[in-house]
N, C-alpha and C positions, 0 to 999 in steps of 0.2 A: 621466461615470459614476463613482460613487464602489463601490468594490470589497472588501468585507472576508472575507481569509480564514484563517481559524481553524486552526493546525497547520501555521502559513507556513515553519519551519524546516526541516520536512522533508525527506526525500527526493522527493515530489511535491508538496510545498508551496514550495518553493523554484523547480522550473519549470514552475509555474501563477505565480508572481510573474514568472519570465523569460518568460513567454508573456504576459502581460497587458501590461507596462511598456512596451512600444512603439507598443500599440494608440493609437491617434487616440481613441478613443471613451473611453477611460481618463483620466481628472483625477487619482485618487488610489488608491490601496492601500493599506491597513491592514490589517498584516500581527498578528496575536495569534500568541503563544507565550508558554509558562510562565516562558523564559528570555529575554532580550533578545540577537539577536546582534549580531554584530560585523557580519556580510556585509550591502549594501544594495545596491537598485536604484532608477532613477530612480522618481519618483511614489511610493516606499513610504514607510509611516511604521508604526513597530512600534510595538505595543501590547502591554504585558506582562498576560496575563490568562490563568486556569486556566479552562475551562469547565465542569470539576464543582464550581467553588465560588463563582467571582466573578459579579458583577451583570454579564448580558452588553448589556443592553437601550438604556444608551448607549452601549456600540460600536457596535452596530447602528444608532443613530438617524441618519436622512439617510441609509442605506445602499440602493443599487439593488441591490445582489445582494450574499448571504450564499454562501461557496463554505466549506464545513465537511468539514474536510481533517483534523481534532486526532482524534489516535489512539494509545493504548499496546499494545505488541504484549508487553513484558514486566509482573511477572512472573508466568508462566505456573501456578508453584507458588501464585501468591494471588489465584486467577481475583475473588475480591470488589475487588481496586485494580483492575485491567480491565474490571470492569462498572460501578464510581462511576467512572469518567472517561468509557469509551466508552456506554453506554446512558445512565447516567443525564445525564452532561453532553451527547450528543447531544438529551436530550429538553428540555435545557433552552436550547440550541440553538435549537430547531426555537420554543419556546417564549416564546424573546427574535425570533425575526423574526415572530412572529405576532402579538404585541405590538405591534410597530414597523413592522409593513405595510411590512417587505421585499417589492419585488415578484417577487423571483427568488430562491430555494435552490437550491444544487449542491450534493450529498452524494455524499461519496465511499463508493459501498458496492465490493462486490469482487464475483470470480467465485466466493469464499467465502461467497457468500452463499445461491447455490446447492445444492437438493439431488441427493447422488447421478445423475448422467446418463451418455450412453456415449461411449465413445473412438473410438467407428468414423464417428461423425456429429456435426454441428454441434447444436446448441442456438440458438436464438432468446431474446431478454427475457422470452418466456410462459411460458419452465420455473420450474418451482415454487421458492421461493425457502426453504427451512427451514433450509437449511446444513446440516451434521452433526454431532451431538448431544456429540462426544467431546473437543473443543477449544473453548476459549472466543474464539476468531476466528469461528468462524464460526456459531456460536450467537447472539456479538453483533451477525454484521451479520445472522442474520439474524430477530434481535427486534426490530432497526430497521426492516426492511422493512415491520414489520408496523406500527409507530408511523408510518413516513410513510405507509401507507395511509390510515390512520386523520385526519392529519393533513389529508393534502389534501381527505378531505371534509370534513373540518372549515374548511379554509381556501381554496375555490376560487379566491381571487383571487390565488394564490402559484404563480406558477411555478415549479413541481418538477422535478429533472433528477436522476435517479440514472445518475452512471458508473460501468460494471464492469468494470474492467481486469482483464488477468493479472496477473501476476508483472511487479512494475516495478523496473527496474534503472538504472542509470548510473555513471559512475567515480566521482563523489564523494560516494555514498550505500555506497560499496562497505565503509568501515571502522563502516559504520551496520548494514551489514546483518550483517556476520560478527560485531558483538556483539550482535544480537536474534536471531538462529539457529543461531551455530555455536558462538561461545563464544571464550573466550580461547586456549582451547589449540590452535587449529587453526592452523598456521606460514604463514598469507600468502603468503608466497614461493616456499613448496613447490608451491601449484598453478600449475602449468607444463606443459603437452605435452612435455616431457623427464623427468618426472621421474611423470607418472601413465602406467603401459603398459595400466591397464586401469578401466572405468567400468561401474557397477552397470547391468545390464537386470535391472529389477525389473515386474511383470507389471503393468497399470495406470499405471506411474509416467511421464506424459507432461506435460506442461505448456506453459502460452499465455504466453510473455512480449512485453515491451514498454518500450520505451528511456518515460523520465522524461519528456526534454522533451517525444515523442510525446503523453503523455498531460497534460502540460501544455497543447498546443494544442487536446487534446479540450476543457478547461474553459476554453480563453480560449473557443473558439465557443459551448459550450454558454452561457459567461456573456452573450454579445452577442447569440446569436439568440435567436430567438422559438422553442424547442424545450421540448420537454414530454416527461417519460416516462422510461424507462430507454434504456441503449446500451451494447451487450455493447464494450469498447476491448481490441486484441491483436492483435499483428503477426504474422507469417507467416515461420517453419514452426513447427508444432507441434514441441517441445523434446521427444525423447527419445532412449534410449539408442543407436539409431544416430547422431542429429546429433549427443549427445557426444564419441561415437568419433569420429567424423570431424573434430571441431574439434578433439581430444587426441591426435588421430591416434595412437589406441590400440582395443584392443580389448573386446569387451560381454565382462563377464565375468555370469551366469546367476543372481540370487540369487532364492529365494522373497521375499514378503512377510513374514510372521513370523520369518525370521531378521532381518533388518533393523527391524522389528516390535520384539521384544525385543530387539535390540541397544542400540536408541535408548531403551527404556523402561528400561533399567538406566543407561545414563547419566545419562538424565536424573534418574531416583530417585536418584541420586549426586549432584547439580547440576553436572557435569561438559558438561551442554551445555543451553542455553536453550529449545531448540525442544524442545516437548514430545510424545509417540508419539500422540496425538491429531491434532496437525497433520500429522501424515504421513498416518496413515487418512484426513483428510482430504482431499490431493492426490490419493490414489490412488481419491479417487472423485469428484473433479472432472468435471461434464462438458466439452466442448470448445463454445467459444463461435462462434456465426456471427456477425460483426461488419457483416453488409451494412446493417443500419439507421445506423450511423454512420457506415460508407462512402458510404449512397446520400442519406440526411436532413440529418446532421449536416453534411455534405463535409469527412470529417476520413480522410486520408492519413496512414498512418506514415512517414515519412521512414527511420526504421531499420529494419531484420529483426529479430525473435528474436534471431539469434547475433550480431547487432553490438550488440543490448544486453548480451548474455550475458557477450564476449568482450569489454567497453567494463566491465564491472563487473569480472572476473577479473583484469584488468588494474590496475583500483585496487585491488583484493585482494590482488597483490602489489606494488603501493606504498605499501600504505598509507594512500589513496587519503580525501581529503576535502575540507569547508571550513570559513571560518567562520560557521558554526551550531552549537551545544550539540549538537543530536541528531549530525549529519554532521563533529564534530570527526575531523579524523586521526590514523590509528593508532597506538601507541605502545607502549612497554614500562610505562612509568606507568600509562597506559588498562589497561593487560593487566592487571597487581598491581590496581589499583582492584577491578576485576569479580572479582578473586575475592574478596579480601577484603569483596564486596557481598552473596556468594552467588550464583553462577550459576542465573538465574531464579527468583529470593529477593526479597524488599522494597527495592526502592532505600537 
């Protein structure tokens, strides 16, 4: 089987690569990124290629399965560079394996992709898919959804598999993630259970995460079997203000939404932090995923909990925590000066 996946550097592009490489059933990997890294695993061979500009149609040639992984989460102030990478290079994606009679696609959509659902009950893959309107995360995946609709009737003989993870963590995506959401000025080292006594209970603010490699083994299986369709992926327990307290062993301190709300939306109007008050609305109306189709279809087991992702990222968060890939380089004082001198959530 030959294997190429688009957005290989990443923080789940990297263990969808550590999940394939061992496989028997695997000859080769072709790994695409914008950047060429340094990091490699057996069977891969990197491909340097942008998917909103380059010819994608001979990478894909001779490929059994396209796994399309390539995604920009900044910057959030120029939602048009997040939709020519993510929509429009997603449809040209979809449009080089349709070409080249890939017989299998794996797209990585999210549980962003998702409209509004509740916190007191699970959701299934039949909830409505429109995302919410205020962030261009989840706008974009969920204008995707509607193109691989479209798509697969258009293309019956391509096996389509949409995954929808939570919130994906690991220690060496941890200096990746605090400059896509927190920004440079937040001190790493600082977060400690010694040194936080108290954690937001905000009304709504609950979330489904899921360790990397976890989700890494969702796309080796989804790439190998005969599986069709969507698969809500997210490990157990639901993340909210009680499991923070108890992992910070501190106490919920009470805030509404609209404080927190306009908190974030003056920082962010200041480019003082990346994530934008959109993605938060967001979260807070996430619904809570039932993941038994992937548990019972797929036979795909989390190896980790929630809080051993959580507390396996907080952990590179204060080290510093990375490797070598472009996107998951490690943290720095240089890295720091760069992002601002770039504009926090500003044009590259």
């Amino acid at each position: 089987m030959r294997a190429v996946v688009t957005g290989a550097s990443g923080n789940v592009g990297t263990s969808v690569i550590e999940a394939l490489s061992p496989a028997g059933e695997v000859d080769e990997i072709v790994g695409v990124a914008r950047r060429e890294p340094e990091w490699t695993q057996p069977k891969l061979r990197w491909t340097v290629a942008d998917v909103g500009e380059d010819d994608l149609a001979p990478l894909f040639r001779g490929a059994d399965v396209v796994i399309h992984l390539a995604w920009l989460f900044q910057p959030t102030h120029h939602p048009t560079v997040t939709w020519r990478n993510n929509v429009l290079g997603s449809i040209r994606v979809f449009e080089a394996v349709a070409t080249e009679r890939v017989p299998a696609l794996i797209y990585a959509s999210s549980v962003g992709a998702y409209s509004p659902g509740p916190k007191d009950s699970r959701v299934d893959e039949n909830w409505p898919t429109h995302g919410w309107p205020t962030a261009a995360y989840p706008r974009e995946k969920a204008y995707l959804e509607r193109c691989l609709d479209s798509f697969e009737r258009d293309n019956s003989g391509v096996r389509v598999v949409r995954l929808r993870p939570g919130f994906v963590f690991k220690r060496e995506a941890a200096s990746q993630q605090r400059r896509l959401f927190a920004g440079p000025l937040l001190p790493g080292a600082l977060v400690r259970p010694s040194l936080l006594p108290v954690v937001p209970d905000v009304p709504g603010l609950q979330i489904q995460a899921v360790h990397s490699a976890d989700v890494g083994e969702a796309y080796r299986l989804a790439a190998l079997g005969d599986f069709r369709g969507a698969f809500n992926v997210a490990a157990e327990p639901v993340v909210d203000a009680s499991v923070l307290a108890e992992m910070f062993g501190a106490r919920k301190l009470s805030l509404p939404p609209w404080a927190v709300r306009a908190s974030l939306a003056a920082a962010w109007r200041a480019h003082l932090v990346p994530a934008s008050p959109g993605l938060f609305e967001t979260v807070l109306r996430l619904p809570l995923m039932d993941t038994t189709r992937a548990r019972t279809e797929l036979g795909w087991t989390p190896r980790h909990s929630a809080t051993d992702a959580i507390e396996e990222f907080l952990s590179g968060l204060r080290g510093g925590a990375g490797t070598r890939t472009p996107p998951l380089r490690p943290d720095g004082l240089s890295g720091r000066v760069r992002e601002l001198r770039t504009h926090i959530g500003g044009k590259p």
